[in-house]
C-alpha positions as CSV (number, residue, x, y, z in Angstrom):
1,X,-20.2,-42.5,5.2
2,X,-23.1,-44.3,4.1
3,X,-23.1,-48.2,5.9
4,X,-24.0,-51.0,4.1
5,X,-24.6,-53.3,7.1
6,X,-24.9,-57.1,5.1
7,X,-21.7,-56.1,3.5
8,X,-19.9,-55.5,6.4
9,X,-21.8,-58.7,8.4
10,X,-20.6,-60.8,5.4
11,X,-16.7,-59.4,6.1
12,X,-16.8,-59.8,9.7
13,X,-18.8,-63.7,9.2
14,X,-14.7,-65.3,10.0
15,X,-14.6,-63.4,13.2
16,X,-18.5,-63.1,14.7
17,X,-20.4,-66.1,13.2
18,X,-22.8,-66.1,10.4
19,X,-26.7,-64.8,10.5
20,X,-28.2,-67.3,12.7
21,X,-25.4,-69.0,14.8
22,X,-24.7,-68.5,18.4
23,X,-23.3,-64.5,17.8
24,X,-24.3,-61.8,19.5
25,X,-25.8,-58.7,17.2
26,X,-23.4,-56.5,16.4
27,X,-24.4,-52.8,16.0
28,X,-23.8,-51.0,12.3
29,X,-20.9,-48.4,13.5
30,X,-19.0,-51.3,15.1
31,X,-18.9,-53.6,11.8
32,X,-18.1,-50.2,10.0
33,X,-15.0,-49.5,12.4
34,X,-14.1,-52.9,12.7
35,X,-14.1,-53.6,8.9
36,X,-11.9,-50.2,8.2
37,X,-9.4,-51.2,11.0
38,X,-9.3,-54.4,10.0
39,X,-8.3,-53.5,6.7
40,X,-6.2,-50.5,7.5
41,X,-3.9,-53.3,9.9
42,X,-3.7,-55.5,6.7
43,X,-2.7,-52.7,4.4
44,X,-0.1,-51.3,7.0
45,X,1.8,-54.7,6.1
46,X,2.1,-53.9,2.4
47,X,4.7,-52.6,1.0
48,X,4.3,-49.9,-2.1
49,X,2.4,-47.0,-2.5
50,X,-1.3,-48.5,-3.1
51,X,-4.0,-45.6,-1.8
52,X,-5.4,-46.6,1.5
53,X,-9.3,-47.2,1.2
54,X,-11.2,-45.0,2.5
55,X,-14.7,-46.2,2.3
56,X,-16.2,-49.3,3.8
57,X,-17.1,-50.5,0.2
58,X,-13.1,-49.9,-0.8
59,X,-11.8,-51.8,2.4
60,X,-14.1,-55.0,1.4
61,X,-13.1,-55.1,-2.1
62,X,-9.3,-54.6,-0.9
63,X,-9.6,-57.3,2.0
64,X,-11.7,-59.5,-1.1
65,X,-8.8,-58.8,-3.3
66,X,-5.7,-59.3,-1.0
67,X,-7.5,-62.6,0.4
68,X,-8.1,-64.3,-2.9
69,X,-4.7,-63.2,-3.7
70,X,-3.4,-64.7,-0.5
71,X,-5.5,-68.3,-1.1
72,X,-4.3,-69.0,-4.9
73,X,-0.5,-67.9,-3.8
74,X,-0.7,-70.7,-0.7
75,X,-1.6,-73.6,-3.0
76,X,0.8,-77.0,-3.1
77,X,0.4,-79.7,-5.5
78,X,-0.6,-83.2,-3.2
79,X,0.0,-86.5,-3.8
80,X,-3.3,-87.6,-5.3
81,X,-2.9,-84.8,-8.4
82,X,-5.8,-82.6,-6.0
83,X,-4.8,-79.1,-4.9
84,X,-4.2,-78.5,-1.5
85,X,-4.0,-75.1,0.5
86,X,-2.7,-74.9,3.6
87,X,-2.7,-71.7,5.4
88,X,0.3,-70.3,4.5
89,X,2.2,-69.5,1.4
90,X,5.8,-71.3,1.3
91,X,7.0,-74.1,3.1
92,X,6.4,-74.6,6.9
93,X,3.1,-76.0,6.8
94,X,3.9,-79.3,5.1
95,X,-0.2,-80.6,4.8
96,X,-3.7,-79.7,4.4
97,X,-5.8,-78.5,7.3
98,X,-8.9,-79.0,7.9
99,X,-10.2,-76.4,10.1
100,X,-8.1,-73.3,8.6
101,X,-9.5,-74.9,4.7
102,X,-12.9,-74.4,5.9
103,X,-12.4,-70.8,7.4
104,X,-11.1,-70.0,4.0
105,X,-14.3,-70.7,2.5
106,X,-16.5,-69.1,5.0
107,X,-14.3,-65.9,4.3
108,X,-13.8,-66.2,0.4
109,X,-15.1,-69.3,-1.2
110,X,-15.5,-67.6,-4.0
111,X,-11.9,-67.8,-4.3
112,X,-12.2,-71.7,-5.4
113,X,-12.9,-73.1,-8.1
114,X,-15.8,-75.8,-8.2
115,X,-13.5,-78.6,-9.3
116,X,-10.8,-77.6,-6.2
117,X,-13.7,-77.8,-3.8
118,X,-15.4,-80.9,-4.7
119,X,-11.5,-82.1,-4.7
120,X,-11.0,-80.9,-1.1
121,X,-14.1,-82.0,-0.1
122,X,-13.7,-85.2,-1.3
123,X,-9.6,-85.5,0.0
124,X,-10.5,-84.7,3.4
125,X,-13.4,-87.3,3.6
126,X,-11.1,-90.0,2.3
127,X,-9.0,-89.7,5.5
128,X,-12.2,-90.4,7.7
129,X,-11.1,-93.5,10.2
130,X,-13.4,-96.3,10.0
131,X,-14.5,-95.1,13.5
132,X,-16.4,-92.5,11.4
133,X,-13.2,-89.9,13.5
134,X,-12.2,-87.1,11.1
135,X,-8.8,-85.8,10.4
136,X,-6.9,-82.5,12.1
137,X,-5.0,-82.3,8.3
138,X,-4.1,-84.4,5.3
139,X,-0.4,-84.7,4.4
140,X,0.6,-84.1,1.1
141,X,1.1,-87.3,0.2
142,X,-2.2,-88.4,1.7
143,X,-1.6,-89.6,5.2
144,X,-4.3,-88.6,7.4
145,X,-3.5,-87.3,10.8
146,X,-5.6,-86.8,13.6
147,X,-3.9,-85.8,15.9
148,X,-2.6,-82.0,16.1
149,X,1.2,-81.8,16.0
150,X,1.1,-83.9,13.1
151,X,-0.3,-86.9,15.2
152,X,1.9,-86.0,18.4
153,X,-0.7,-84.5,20.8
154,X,-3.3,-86.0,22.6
155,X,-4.1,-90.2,22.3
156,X,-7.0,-90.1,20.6
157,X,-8.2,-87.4,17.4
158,X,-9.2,-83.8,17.8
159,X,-12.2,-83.1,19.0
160,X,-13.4,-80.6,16.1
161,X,-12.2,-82.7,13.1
162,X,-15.8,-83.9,12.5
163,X,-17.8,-80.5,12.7
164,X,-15.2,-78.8,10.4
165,X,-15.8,-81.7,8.2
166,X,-19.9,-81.2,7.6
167,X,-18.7,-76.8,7.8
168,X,-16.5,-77.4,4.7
169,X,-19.8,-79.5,3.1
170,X,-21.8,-76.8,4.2
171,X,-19.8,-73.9,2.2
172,X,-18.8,-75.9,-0.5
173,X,-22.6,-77.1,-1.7
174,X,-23.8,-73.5,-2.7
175,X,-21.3,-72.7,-4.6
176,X,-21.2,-75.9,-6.2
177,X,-24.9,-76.9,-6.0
178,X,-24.3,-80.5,-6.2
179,X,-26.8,-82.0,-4.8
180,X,-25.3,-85.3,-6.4
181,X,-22.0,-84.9,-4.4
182,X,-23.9,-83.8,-1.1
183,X,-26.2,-87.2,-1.5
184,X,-23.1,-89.7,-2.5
185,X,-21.3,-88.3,0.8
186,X,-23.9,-87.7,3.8
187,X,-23.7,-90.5,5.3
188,X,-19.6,-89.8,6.1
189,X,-20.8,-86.9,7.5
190,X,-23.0,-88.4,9.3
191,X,-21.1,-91.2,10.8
192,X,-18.7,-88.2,11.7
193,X,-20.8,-86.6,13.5
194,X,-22.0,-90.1,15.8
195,X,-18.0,-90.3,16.4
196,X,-17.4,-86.8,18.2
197,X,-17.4,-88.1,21.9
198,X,-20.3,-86.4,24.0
199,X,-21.0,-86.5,27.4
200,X,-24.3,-88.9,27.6
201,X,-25.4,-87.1,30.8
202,X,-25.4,-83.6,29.0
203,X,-25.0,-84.0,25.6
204,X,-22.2,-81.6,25.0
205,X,-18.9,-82.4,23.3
206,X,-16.5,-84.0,26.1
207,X,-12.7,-84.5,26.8
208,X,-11.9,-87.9,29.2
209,X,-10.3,-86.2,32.6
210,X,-7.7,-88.2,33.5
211,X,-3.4,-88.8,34.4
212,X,-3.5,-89.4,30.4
213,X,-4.1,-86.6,27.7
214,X,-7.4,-87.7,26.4
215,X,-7.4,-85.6,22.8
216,X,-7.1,-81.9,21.8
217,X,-10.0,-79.6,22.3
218,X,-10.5,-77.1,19.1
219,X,-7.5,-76.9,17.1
220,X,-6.3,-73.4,17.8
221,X,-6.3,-74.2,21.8
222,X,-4.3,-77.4,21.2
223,X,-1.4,-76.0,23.2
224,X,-4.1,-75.9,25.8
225,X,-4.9,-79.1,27.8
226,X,-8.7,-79.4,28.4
227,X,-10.9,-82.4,30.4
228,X,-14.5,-82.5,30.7
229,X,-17.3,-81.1,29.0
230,X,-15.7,-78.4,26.6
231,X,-18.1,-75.5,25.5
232,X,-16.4,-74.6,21.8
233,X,-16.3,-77.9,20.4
234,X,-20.0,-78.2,21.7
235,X,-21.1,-74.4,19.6
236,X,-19.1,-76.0,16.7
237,X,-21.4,-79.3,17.2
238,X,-24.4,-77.3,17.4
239,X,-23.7,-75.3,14.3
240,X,-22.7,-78.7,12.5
241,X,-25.5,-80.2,13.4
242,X,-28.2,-77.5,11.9
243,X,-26.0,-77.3,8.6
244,X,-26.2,-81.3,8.3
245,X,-29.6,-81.0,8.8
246,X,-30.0,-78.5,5.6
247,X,-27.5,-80.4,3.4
248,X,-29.6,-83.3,4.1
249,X,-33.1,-81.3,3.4
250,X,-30.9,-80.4,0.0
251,X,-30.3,-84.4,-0.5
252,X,-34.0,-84.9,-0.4
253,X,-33.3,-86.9,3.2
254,X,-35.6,-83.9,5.2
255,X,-36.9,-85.9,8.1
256,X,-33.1,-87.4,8.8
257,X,-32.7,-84.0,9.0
258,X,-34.9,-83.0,11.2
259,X,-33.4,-85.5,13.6
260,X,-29.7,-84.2,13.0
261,X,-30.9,-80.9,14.1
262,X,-31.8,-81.9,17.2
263,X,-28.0,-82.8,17.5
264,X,-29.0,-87.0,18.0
265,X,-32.1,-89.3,18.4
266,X,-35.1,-88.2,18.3
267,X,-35.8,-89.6,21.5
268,X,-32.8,-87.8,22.7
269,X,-33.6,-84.6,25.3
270,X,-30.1,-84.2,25.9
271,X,-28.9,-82.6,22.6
272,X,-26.6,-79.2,23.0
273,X,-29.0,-77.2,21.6
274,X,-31.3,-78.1,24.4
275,X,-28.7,-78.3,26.7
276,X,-27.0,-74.7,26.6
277,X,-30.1,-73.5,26.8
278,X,-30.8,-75.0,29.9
279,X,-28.5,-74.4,31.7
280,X,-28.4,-71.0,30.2
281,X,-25.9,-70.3,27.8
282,X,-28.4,-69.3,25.1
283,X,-32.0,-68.2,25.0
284,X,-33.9,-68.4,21.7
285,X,-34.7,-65.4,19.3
286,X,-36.7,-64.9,16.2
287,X,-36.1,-66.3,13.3
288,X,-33.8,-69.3,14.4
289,X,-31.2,-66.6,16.2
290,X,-30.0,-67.6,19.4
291,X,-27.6,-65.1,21.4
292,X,-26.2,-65.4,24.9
293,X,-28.8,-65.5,28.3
């Protein structure tokens, strides 16, 4: 079989992280497998008689197929006239997400069209909290929640809602290339980011210990109750804070980007960058690659 390794890095992006986040290097034969199993799981749920693929190149452009498929089948009218997709098709998930939105257009984006992702875009920012807090979803008829559980779980919001926010900026800009849009908004995005609550004595993305649940760590753990300083919400900062920085640079604003990079003030030695490698999460590679100490 011959292996196209960026093909099957750009399948995998959903589950490992992009080219330059906090992922460890995967070897070629492992994406290969991975990608074929993956696929071969997904088809084993289909019914009908539809050949199995039997190449790597096959299983992406099945996996491509099925997924845009699945996106344009899971869309529900809103409110506000914008299209929403939450992340399933039919009824049970009654508003948009933020989170499961943007993993959609880190796996597919092409699977939008630019007017549904500068109308996403724009939807999610316009349930930001004056606090500069972001939402966990967007009901359908435009109440923002921020709270997972529909607003039930935890006293204060989610703890990821802000570097989903700049992720969903991030993928929807080159696809889009407004620079115009990414200019208009950045400062949302910004004051998103000042409201994620950090832990001033190590920088990282913290959870208030206490008798009283604080908020909700990344959304898929919500079930989980979490205090302190919480490692996933902190990657998730980091990685938010390096695509600000280049949506910036793309709004002609490089210096404040330079600054958002380093995850704060300039003056600040305590960004999670920094930090996790410090204390020795993360050691720095070539090219801007970091991978685990």
């Amino acid at each position: 079989m011959r292996m196209n390794r960026g093909r099957a890095e750009l399948l995998l992006r959903p589950f490992f992280g992009r080219r330059g986040s906090a992922a460890l290097p995967l070897p070629t034969h492992f994406l290969v497998s991975f990608s074929l199993l993956l696929a071969a799981a997904v088809f084993a749920g289909e019914a009908g008689s539809e050949r199995r693929p039997a190449t790597l190149g096959e299983a992406i452009a099945w996996l491509k197929q099925k997924s845009t498929q699945m996106i344009r089948d899971c869309r529900r009218p809103t409110k506000s006239g914008i299209t929403a997709f939450p992340p399933q098709v039919g009824g049970g998930y009654e508003a948009f997400w933020l989170r499961d939105y943007a993993y959609m257009l880190e796996g597919n984006v092409e699977a939008f069209s630019d007017k549904e992702l500068k109308d996403a875009y724009l939807f999610f920012l316009a349930g930001q909290r004056a606090d500069g807090a972001m939402v966990d979803c967007i009901k359908f008829d435009g109440t923002p929640v921020y709270m997972p559980g529909y607003g039930t779980i935890g006293r204060n919001p989610v703890a990821d809602g802000s570097q989903f926010a700049v992720d969903v900026a991030w993928h929807t800009y080159p696809k889009t290339r407004d620079k115009e849009l990414v200019a208009a908004t950045a400062d949302k995005l910004i004051k998103g980011m000042k409201a994620v609550p950090r832990n001033p004595a190590t920088g990282l993305v913290h959870i208030k210990p206490g008798t009283e649940h604080d908020r909700c760590p990344y959304g898929f753990t919500d079930a989980i109750r979490k205090q302190g300083d919480e490692l996933f919400c902190s990657l998730l900062f980091v990685q938010a804070s390096r695509q600000l920085a280049g949506l910036l640079d793309a709004a002609g604003r490089r210096r404040r980007g330079q600054t958002v990079a380093r995850g704060g003030s300039q003056r600040d030695p305590k960004d999670p960058p920094g930090v996790l490698r410090r204390q020795g999460w993360f050691v720095p590679r070539r090219h801007g690659r970091v991978q685990p100490a």
